[in-house]
C-alpha positions in Angstrom: 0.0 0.0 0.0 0.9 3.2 -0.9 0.5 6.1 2.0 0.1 9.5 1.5 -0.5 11.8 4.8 -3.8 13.9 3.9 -4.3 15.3 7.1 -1.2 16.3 9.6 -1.6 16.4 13.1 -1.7 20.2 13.9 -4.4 19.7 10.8 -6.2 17.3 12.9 -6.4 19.6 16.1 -7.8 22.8 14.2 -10.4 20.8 12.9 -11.6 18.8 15.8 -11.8 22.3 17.6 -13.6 23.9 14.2 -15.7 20.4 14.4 -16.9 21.7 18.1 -17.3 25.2 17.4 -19.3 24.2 14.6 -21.6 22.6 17.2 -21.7 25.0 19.9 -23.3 27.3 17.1 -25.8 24.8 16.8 -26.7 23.5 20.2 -25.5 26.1 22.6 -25.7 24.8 25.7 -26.2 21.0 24.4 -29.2 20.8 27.0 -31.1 18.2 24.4 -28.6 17.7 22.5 -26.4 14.2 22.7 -23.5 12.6 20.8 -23.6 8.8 19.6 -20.0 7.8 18.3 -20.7 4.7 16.1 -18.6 1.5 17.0 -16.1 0.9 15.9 -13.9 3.6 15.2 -16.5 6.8 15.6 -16.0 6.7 19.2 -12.7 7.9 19.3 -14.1 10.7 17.2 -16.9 11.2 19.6 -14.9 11.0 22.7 -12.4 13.9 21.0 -15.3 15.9 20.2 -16.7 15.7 24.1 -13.6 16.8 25.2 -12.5 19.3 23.6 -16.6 20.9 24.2 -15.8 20.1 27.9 -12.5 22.0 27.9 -14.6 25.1 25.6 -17.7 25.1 27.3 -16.9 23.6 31.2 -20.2 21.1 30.7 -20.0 17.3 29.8 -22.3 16.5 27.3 -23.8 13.1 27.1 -21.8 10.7 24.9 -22.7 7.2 24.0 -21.9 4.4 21.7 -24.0 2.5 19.1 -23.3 -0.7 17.8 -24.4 -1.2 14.3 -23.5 -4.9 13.6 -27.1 -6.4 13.5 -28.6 -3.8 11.8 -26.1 -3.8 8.8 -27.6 -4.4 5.5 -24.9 -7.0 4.8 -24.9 -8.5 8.0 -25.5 -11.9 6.7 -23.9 -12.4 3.5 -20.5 -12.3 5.0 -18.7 -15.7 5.0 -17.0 -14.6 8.6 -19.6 -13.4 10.9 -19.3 -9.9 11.9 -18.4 -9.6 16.2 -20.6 -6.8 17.8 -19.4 -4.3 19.5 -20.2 -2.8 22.9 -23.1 -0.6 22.7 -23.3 2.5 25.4 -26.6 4.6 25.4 -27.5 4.5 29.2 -30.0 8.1 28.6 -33.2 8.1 26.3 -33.0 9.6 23.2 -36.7 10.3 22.8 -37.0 13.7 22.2 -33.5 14.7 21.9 -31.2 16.6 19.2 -29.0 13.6 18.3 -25.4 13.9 16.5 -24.1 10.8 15.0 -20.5 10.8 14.9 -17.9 8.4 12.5 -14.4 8.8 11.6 -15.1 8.5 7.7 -18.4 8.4 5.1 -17.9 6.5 2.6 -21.3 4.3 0.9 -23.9 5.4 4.0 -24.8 2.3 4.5 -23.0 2.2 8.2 -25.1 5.6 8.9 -28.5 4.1 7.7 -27.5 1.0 9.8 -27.1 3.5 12.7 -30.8 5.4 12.2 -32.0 1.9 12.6 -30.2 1.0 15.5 -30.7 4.1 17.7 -34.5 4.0 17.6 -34.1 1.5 20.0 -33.4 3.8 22.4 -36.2 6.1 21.5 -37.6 8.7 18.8 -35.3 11.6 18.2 -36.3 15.0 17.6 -33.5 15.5 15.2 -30.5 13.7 13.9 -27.5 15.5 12.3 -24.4 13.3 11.1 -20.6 14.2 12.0 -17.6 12.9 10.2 -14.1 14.2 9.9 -13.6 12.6 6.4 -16.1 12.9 3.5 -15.1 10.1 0.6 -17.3 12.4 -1.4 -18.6 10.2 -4.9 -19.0 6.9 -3.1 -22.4 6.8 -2.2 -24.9 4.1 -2.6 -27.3 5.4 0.1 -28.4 9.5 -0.6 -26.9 10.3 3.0 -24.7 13.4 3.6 -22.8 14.7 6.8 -24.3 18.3 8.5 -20.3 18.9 9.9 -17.4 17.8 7.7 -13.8 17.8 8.9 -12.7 17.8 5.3 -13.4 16.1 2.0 -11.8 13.9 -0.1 -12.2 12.9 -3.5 -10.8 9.1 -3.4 -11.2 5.7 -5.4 -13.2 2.7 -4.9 -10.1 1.0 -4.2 -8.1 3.7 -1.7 -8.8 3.4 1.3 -8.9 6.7 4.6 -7.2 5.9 7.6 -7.7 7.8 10.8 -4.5 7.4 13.5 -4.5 8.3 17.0 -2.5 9.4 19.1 -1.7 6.4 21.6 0.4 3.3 21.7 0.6 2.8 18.2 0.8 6.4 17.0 2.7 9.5 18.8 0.6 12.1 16.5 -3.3 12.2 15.2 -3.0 11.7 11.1 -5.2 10.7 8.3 -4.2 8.7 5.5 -5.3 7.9 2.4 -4.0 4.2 1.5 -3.6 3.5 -2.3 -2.9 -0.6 -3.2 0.5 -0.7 -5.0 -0.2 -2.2 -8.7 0.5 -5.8 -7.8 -2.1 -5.3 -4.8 -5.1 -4.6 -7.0 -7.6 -6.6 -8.0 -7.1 -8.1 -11.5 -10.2 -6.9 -14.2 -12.0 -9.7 -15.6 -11.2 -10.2 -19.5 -14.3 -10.7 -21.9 
């Protein structure tokens, strides 16, 4: 794989704090408002985000997380089952402003997986999606992000990596992974 660094890590940090800003406008004092990071990797993305709003605004604003695996459209033509993830709503969502969070959009289908899932928990009065990275043009579902980190115009086969900062990283980063030539798939001949 081919890496190319599309996001540096002071990058990162200006727009995780734009990100929250962006919903402070929005929500003020996040009284009805609640953030659902989607499992896997959106939680990191939601923890940042509550964070960084409780170092801004002094408040903790209810975070959860919502597992998605049994609600995936594809959850059962897979020939390795899928292993769910811990799911973390402990506050009713009926009646709330809800912000889904995930690291990267790419078809929607992990987003419409995630309306389904979270009705379980109640009826919300509104849901907005967050995502740092937009794979704009690779949409099967017509779903777009309300708040976007940044986005990036990428192939089918490339795929957006999101680092952070922690035993395996010493800096936040995106990448956007490219398969060397002998890595792709071959095209079938006629």
């Amino acid at each position: 794989m081919h890496k190319r660094l599309i996001v540096p890590h002071a990058l990162f940090q200006i727009m995780i704090r734009r990100l929250a800003h962006q919903l402070i406008e929005t929500h003020r004092d996040f009284s009805d408002s609640v953030i659902l990071g989607l499992q896997p990797r959106g939680i990191f993305v939601a923890d940042r985000l509550q964070q960084t709003l409780q170092e801004i605004l002094g408040i903790s604003v209810q975070t959860g997380y919502l597992d998605i695996t049994f609600h995936r459209d594809d959850f059962r033509r897979r020939a390795t089952p899928l292993a769910p993830n811990a799911t973390r709503v402990d506050f009713s969502l009926e009646g709330k402003r809800v912000i889904l969070v995930d690291d990267v959009l790419y078809t929607g289908r992990s987003v419409r997986a995630a309306l389904d899932a979270m009705i379980s928990y109640g009826r919300p009065a509104q849901v907005e999606l967050l995502v740092l990275i937009d794979r704009q043009y690779t949409r099967d579902l017509p779903i777009e992000a309300t708040y976007t980190g940044q986005r990036v115009d990428s192939l089918h086969s490339q795929r957006v990596e999101v680092t952070w900062q922690g035993p395996d990283s010493a800096e936040d980063v995106i990448w956007l992974l490219t398969p060397t030539p002998d890595q792709e798939e071959p095209h079938a001949t006629a």
